[in-house]
N, C-alpha and C positions, 0 to 999 in steps of 0.2 A: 692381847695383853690387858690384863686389867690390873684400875690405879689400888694402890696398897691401904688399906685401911688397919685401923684401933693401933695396935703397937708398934707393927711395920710401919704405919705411918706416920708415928712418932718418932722413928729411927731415923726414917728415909730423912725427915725434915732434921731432924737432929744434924746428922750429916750433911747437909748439906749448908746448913750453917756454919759448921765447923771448917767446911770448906771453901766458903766463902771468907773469913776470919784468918784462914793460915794463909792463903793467898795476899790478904792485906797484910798481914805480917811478914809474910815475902815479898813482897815488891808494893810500895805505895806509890809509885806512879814509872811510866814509862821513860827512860833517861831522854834528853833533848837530840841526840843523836837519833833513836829510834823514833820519835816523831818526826824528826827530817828526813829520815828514809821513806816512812810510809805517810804524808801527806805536806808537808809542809816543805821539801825542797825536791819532793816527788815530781816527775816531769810526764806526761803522755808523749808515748813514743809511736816514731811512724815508720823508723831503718830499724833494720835487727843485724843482730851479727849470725853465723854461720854456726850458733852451737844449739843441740837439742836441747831439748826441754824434756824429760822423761817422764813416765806413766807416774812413776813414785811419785814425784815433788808434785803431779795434778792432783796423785792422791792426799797427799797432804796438804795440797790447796783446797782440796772439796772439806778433809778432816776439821779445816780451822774454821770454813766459811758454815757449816752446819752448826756450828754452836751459837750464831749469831742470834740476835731476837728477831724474832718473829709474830706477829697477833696468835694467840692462842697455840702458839708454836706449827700451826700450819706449813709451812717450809714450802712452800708454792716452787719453789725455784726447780730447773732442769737443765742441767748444763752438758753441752754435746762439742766434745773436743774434737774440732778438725784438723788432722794432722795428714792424711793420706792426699795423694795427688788427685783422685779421682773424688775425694770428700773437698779439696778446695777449688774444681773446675764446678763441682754443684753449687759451690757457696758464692764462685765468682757470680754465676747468673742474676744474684742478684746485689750485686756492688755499683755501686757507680762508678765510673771510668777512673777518677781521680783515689778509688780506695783498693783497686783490682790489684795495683802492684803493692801496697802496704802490707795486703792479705795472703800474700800469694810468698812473701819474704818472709813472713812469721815463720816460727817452727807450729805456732798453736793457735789456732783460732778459737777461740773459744764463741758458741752458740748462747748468751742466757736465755734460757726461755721458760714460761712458767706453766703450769697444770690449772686449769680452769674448772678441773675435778679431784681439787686438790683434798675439798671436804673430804671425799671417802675413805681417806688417811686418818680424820680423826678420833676415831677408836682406838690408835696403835698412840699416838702422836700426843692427843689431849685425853685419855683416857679417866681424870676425875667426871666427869658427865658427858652426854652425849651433846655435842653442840651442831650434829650435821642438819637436822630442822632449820638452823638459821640461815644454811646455805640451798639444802634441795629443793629443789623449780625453782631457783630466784640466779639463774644467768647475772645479770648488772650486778648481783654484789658479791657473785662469786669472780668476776671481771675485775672487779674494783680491788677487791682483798687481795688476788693471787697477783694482780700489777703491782700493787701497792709494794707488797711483801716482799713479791719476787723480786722486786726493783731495788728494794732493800739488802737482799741478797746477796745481788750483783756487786753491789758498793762493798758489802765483807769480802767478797771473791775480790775482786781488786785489790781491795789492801792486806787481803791476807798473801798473793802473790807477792806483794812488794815487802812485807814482811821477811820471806822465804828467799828474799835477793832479786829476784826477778823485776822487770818490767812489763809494763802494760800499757795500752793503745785504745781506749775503748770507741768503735766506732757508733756512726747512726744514718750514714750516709748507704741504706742500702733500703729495699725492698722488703718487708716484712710477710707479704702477702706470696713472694714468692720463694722466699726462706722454708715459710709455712708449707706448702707444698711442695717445695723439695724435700724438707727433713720432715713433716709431721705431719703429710696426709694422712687423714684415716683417725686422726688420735684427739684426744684434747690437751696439747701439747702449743700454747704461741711463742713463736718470737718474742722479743722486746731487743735488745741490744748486743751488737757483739765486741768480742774482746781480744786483741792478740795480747799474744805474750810471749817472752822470749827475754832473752837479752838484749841491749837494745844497743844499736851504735847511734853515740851521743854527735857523731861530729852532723847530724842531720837537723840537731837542735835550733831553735833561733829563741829569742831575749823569751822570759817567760813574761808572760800578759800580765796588764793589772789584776788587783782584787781589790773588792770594794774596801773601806776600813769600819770598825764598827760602828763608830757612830751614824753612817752612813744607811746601814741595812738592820741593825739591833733597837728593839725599843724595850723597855720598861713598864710593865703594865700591873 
């Protein structure tokens, strides 16, 4: 793929202006019900109820969370849905005891994990110039970007789940090193954080925790 240049690339951006402009003509913000849904009376969940989650709505979970930003639109992120018996007895190995039955009760585990060779993508990806120089033989800032990013990611996959009706659980109580080696021997593929999702039965809930208030963690500079 290469980027569009002289006319075509005055169209391209034409458009895409325009579409950013009919969008704010359509909707200038999100109603207070939908921010309740997706972050603000959002709860992480650790019971689920007994109904699937189907391939469709993951694929429409992946459709929303790819449009998110990204550095240089790298999209580092890799997401590997565990839903088989024999896909969540591999995942248990590396749970700790207290997250084995959380995991094991989802319809969906979701894996986020990111590419550490995510540069070689950017010719498809950032195709105005070549920016893979900034990353090839330099490991720590291809380490840095594709955590950074991928981590980024995770957090759109979340809320784009809870968007779609669904709930989510995101854990951190497990083994990364042996995630790694179960799902992504061989590859340049890490762990970072996993995620159930499902629907979730509420009566497992308890009070939600504090949050700080702004004045508290916000400054002015």
């Amino acid at each position: 793929m290469s980027a569009p240049s002289g006319i075509a690339l005055e169209e391209a951006r034409a458009s895409a202006q325009s579409q950013v402009r009919n969008l704010r003509n359509r909707i200038e913000r999100l109603s207070d019900d939908a921010i309740d849904l997706i972050l603000r009376d959002a709860r992480s969940h650790y019971a689920w109820k007994d109904i699937p989650v189907s391939d469709e709505i993951l694929q429409e979970i992946f459709d929303i969370t790819i449009n998110g930003a990204t550095s240089m639109n790298t999209l580092p992120a890799r997401f590997v849905f565990v839903k088989s018996q024999e896909g969540k007895e591999k995942l248990a190995k590396s749970l700790k005891a207290k997250n084995i039955d959380k995991m094991m009760a989802a319809p969906v585990t979701a894996i986020i994990a990111y590419d550490t060779a995510f540069w070689e993508h950017l010719p498809v990806l950032f195709p105005h110039e070549d920016r893979r120089p900034l990353f090839e033989g330099k490991p720590e800032h291809c380490e840095t970007t594709a955590f950074r990013n991928g981590t980024l990611q995770g957090a759109y996959f979340m809320i784009a789940a809870r968007a779609l009706g669904l709930d989510v659980g995101a854990m951190s109580g497990f083994s990364n090193a042996i995630v790694d080696e179960e799902f992504f021997a061989g590859t340049t593929l890490k762990s970072n954080f996993l995620c159930n999702i499902g629907y979730a039965d509420e009566t497992a809930l308890f009070q939600k925790l504090p949050r700080f208030p702004f004045e508290q963690v916000c400054s002015f500079a």
